[in-house]
C-alpha positions as CSV (number, residue, x, y, z in Angstrom):
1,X,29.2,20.6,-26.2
2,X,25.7,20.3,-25.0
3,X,22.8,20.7,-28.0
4,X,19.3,20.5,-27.2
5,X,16.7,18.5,-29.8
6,X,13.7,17.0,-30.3
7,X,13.9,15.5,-26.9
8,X,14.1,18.1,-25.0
9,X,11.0,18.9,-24.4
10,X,9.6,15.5,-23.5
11,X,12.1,15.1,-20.8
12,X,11.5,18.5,-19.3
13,X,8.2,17.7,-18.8
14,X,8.8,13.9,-17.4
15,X,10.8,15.3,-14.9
16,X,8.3,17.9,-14.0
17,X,5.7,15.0,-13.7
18,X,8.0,13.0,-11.5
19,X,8.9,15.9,-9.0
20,X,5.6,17.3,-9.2
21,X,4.2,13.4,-7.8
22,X,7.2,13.3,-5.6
23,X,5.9,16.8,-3.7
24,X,2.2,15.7,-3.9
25,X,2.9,12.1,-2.4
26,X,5.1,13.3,0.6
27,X,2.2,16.1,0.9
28,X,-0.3,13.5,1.4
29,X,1.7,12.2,4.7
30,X,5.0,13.5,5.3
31,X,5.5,11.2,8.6
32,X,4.4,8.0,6.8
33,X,7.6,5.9,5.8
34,X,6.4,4.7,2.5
35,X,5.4,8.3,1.2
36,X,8.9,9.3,2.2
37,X,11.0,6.2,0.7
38,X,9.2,6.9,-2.6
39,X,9.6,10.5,-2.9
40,X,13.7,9.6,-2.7
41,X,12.4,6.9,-5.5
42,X,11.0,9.3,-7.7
43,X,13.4,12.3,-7.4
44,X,16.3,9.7,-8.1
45,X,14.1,9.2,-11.6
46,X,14.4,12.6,-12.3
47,X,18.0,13.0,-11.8
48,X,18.6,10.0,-13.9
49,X,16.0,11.7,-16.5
50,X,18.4,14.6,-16.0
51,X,21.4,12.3,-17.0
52,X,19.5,11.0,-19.8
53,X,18.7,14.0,-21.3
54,X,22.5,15.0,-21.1
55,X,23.8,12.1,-22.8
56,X,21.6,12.7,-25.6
57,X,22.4,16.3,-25.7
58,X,26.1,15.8,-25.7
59,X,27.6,15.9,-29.3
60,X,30.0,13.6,-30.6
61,X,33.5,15.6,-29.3
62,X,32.4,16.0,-25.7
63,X,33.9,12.4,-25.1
64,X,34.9,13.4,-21.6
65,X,31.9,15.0,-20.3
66,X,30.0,12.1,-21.6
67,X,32.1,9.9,-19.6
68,X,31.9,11.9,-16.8
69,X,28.0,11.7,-17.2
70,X,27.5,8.3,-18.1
71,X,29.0,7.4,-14.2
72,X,26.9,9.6,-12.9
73,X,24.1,8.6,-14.5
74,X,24.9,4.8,-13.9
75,X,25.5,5.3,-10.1
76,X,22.1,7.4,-9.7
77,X,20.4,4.1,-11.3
78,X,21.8,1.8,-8.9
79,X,20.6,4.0,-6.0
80,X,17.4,4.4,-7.4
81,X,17.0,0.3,-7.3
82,X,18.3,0.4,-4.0
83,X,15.5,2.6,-2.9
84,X,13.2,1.0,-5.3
85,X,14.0,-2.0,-3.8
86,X,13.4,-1.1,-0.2
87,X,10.2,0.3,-1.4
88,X,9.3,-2.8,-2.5
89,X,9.5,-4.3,1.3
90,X,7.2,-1.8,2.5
91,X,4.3,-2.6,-0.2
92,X,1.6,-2.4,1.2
93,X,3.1,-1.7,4.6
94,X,6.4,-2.9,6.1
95,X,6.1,-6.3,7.7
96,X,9.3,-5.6,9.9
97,X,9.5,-2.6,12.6
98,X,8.4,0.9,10.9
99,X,11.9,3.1,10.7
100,X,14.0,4.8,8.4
101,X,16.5,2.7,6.2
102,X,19.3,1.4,8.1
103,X,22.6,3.1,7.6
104,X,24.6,-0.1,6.8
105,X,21.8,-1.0,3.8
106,X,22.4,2.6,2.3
107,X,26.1,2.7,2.8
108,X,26.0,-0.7,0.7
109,X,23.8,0.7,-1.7
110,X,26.4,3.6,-1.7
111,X,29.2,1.4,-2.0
112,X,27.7,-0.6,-5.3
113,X,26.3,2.1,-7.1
114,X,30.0,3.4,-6.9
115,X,31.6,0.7,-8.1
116,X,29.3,0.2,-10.9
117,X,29.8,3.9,-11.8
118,X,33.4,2.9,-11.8
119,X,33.0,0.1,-14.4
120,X,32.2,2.5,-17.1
121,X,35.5,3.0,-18.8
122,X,34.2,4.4,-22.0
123,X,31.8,5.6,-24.3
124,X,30.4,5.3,-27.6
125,X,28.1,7.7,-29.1
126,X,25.7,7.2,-31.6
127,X,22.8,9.6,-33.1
128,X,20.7,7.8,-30.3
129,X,23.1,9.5,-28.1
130,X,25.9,8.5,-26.0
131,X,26.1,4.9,-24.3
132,X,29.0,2.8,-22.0
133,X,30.9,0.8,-24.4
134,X,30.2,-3.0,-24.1
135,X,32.9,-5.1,-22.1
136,X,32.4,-8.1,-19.6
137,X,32.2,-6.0,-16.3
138,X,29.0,-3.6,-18.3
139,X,27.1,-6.3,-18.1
140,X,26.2,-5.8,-14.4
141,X,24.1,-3.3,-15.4
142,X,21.5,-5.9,-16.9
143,X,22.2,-8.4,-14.9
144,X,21.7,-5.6,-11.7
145,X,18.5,-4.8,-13.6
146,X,17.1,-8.5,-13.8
147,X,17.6,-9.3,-10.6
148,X,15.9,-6.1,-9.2
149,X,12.7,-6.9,-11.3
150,X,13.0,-10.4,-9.8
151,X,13.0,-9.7,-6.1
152,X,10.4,-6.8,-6.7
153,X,8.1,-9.4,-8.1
154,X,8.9,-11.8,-5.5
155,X,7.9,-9.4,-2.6
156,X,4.8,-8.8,-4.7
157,X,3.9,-12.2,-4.6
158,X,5.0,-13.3,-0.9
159,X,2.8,-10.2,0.0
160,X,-0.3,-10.8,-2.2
161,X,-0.5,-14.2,-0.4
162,X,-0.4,-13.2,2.9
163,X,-3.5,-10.5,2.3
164,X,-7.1,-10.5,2.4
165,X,-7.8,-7.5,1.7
166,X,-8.7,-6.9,-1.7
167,X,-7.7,-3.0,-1.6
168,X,-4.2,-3.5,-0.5
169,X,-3.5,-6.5,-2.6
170,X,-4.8,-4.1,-5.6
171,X,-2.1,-1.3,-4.0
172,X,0.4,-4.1,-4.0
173,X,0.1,-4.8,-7.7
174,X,-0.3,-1.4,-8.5
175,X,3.4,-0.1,-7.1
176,X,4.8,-3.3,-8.1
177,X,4.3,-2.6,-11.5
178,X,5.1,1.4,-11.0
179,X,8.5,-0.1,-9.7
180,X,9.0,-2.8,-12.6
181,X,8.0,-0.9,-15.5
182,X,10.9,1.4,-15.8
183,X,13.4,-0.9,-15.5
184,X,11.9,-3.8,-18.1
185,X,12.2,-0.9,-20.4
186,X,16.1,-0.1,-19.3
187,X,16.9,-3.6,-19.7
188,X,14.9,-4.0,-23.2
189,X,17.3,-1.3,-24.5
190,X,20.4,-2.5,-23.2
191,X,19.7,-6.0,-24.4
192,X,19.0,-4.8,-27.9
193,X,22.1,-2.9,-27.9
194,X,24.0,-6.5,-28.3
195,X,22.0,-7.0,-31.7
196,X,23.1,-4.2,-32.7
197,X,19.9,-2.3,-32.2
198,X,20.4,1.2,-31.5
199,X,17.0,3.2,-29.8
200,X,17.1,6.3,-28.3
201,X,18.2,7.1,-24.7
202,X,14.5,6.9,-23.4
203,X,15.0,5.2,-20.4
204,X,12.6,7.9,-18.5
205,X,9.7,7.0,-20.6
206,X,9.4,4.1,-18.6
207,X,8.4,6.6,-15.7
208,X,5.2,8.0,-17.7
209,X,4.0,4.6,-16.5
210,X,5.1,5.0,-13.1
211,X,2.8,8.5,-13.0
212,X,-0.4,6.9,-14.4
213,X,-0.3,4.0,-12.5
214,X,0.4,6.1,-8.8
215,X,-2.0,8.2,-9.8
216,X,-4.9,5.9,-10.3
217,X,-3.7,4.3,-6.9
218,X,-3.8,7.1,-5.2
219,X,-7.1,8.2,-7.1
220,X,-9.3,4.9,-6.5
221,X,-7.2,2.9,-4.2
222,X,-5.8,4.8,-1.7
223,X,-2.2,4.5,-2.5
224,X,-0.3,6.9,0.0
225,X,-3.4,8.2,1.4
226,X,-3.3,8.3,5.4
227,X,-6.2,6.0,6.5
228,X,-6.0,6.7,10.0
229,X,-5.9,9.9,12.5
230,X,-2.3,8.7,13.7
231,X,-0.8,10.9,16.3
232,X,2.4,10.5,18.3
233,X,1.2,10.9,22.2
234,X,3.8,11.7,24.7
235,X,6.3,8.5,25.4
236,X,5.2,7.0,28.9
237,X,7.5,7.3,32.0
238,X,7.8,3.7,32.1
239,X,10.3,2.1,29.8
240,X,9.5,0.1,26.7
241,X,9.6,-3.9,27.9
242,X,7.8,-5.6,25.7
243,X,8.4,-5.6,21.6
244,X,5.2,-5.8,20.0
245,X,5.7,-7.3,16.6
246,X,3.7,-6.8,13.5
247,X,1.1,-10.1,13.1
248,X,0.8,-11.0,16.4
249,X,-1.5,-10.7,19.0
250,X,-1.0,-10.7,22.6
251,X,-2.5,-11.0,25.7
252,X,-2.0,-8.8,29.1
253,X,-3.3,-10.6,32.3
254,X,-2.9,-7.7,35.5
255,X,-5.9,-6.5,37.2
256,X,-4.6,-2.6,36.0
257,X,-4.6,-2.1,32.0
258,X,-1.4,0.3,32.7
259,X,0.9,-2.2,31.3
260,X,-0.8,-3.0,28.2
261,X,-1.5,0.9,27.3
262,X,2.2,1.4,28.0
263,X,3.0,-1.1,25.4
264,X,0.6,0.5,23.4
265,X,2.0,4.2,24.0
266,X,5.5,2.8,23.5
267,X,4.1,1.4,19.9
268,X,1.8,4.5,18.4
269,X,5.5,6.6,19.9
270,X,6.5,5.4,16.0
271,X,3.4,6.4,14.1
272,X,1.4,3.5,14.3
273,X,-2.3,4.3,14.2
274,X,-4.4,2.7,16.5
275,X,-8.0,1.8,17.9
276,X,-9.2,1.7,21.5
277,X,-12.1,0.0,22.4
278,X,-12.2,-0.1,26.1
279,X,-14.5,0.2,29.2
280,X,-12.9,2.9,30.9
281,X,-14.6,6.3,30.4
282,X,-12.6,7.7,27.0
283,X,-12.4,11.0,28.4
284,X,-10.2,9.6,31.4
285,X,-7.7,7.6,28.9
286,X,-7.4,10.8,26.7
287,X,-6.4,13.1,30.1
288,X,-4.6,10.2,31.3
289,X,-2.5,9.5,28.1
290,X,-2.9,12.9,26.7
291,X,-4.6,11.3,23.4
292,X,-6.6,13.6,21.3
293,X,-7.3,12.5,17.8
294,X,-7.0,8.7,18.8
295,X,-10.2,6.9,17.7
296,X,-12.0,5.3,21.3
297,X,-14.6,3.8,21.1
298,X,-16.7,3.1,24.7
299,X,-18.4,-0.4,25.7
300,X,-21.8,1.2,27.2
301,X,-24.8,0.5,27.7
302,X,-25.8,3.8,27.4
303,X,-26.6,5.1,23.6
304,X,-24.0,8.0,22.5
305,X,-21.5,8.9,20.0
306,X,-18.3,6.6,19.6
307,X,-20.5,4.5,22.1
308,X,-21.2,0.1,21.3
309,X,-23.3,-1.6,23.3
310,X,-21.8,-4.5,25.0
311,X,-24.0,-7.0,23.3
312,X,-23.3,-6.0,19.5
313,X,-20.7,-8.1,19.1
314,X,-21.1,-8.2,15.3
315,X,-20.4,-4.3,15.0
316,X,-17.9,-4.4,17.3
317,X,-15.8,-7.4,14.9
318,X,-16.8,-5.4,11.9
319,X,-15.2,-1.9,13.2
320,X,-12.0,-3.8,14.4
321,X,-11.6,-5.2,11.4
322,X,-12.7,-2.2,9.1
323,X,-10.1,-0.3,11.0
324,X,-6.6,-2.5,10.6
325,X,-8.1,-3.2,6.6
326,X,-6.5,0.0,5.7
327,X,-2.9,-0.5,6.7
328,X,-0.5,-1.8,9.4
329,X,-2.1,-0.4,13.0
330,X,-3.1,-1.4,16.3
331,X,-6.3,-2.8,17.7
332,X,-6.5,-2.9,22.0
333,X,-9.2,-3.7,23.9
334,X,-9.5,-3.1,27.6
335,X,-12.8,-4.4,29.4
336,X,-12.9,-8.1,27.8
337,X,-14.5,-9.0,31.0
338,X,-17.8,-6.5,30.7
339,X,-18.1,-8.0,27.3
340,X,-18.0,-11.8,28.7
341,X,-20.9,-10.2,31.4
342,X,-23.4,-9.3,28.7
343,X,-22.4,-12.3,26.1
344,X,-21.7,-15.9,26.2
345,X,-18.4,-17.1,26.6
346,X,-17.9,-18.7,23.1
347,X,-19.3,-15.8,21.5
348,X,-16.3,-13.4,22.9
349,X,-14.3,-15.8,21.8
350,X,-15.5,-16.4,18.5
351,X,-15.5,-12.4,18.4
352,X,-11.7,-12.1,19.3
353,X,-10.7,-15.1,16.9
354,X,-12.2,-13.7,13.8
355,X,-10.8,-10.1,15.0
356,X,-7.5,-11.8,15.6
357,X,-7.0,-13.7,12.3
358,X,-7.9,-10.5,10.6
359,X,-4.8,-8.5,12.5
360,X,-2.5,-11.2,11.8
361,X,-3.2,-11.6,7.6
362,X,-3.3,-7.8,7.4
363,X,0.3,-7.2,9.6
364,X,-1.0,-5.6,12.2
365,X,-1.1,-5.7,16.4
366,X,-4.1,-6.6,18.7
367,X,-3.7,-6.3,22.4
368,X,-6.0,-7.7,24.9
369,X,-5.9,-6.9,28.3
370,X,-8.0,-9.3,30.9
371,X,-7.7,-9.4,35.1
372,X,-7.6,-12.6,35.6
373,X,-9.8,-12.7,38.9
374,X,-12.5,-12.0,37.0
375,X,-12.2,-15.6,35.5
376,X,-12.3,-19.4,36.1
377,X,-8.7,-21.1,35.2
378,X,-10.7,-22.7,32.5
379,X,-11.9,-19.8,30.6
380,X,-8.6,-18.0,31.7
381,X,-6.9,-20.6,29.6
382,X,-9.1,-20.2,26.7
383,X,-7.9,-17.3,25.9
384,X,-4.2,-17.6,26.8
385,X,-4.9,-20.4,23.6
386,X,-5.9,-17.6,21.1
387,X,-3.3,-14.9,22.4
388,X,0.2,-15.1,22.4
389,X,0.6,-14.1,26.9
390,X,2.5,-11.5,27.8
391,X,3.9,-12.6,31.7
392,X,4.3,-10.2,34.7
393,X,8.1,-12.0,34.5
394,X,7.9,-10.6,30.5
395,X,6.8,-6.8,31.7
């Protein structure tokens, strides 16, 4: 039998919080993977509040409903780590290619949250409400906990040391602890369980902590806030040949720019954002790649909106840089030779150094394309030396 308490009210309206942040974050970009992985994050919490608040509910003489509940509520935790887990990879962006979960990490998941479910083979119940009765094989749910926190925090701090940027190593710390919290709180009242400390089934609370802390990163530091007019252009006839790879950046050497801009096409075809600065007239690359919300910027002489002069080296480092500081996204730049024309040689390169040290700490892509004619072998090889080159035999 199912009674409703004191309780009652404060989980119905932690679960309305958590699916109410859930809508609003997959609102904010519905195509980004990180918005999407935590909105499955978050409305796992609020099944498992669900759960919670049924086990409390549940009087003394509904043994088998409780048991029933207590599996379901056990295998909805272990997914949610999964996910949270996964999450955790992607903070502040995912270092590996952008895509969905692979099926054989969520059939694992699948496979472990069901056997832990399995392990419960009783409960006890208390006026704290009902909990899974202590044996050997229980304690992987503590032991599942601890080592979640610990990779979360690991990934936290591999990540923190590979960034910069201030603003995502603040997002990083920020849904770190949103992630942590919840589950230091589930362990703390397991653990007290063995000294015969017997607190309420709060585990949700944790999640009150969750909400404050996404919403001041989404509030001051941008946390699942699209950065970038992203756009999905149509895939090029040519095939995909070269794998771009987050924190690199490479170098196209062909008298035509086709190849790079198909890499590039290939590349924003998974919702990559990117930045063109380029020589060619913009209005020809949008017709010619059918590009419309793509920011291009045009090397000109001539003054103009989304215009640099040649010369302004400084700006143009600035604006590449500005650009991948907000996330994982592509810089390409087609005309290196007009920019050699109206600057010295070492400046350019001092340019494209600082520009590329900036993609690679941040986990992003630059492409360079450059027609080698238009260059002595010695200047050629300069820059082969700060780009990773991409051969005709490559392409």
């Amino acid at each position: 039998m199912l009674e409703f308490g004191w309780f009652t009210p404060m989980f119905v309206a932690i679960i309305a919080c958590e699916l109410a942040l859930g809508v609003y974050v997959i609102m904010r970009d519905c195509k980004a993977p990180t918005n999407r992985v935590f909105a499955q994050y978050i409305g796992l919490a609020a099944l498992c509040g669900v759960m919670d608040m049924v086990l409390m509910g549940l009087t003394a003489q509904s043994h088998d409903e409780a048991l029933l509940a207590g599996r379901i509520w056990l295998f909805l935790l272990v997914l949610q780590m999964g996910v949270g887990y996964y999450l955790s990879t992607m903070v502040p962006f995912d270092m590996r290619k952008i895509g969905e979960l692979h099926w054989i990490d969520t059939a694992i998941v699948v496979i472990l949250a069901a056997l832990s479910a399995l392990m419960i083979n009783d409960m006890t119940w208390s006026s704290s409400g009902w909990y899974p009765t202590y044996s050997w094989h229980v304690l992987a749910v503590p032991i599942g906990l601890t080592i979640f926190i610990i990779l979360v925090v690991y990934n936290a701090i591999r990540r923190r040391s590979q960034l910069n940027n201030r603003l995502l190593k603040w997002q990083t710390a920020l849904l770190t602890a949103a992630l942590t919290i919840p589950a230091d709180l589930n362990l703390a009242i397991i653990l007290l369980r063995f000294f015969d400390i017997y607190l309420p089934r709060l585990f949700s609370l944790g999640f009150l902590a969750t909400i404050f802390l996404i919403i001041i990163g989404v509030l001051r530091y941008q946390v699942f806030v699209p950065h970038h007019a992203g756009e999905r252009p149509e895939a090029p006839s040519e095939p995909q040949t070269v794998k771009l790879v987050m924190g690199h950046a490479y170098l196209f050497e062909s008298p035509s720019s086709d190849r790079m801009f198909n890499a590039l096409l290939h590349e924003m075809g998974t919702g990559t954002s990117a930045l063109i600065i380029c020589r060619t007239n913009p209005d020809q690359l949008r017709d010619r790649y059918h590009l419309t919300r793509t920011p291009i910027v045009w090397l000109a002489e001539i003054p103009g909106p989304d215009r640099i002069d040649p010369t302004n080296l400084q700006t143009l480092s600035h604006m590449a840089t500005e650009f991948v500081g907000h996330g994982p996204s592509i810089v390409a730049i087609e005309g290196i030779e007009y920019l050699i024309i109206n600057n010295d040689l070492n400046k350019v390169v001092k340019m494209v150094g600082k520009v590329r040290d900036t993609i690679i700490d941040e986990g992003s892509i630059m492409l360079v394309s450059l027609d080698p004619r238009t260059l002595s072998p010695v200047q050629q090889a300069i820059f082969e030396r700060e780009l990773e080159l991409v051969r005709l035999e490559d392409i």
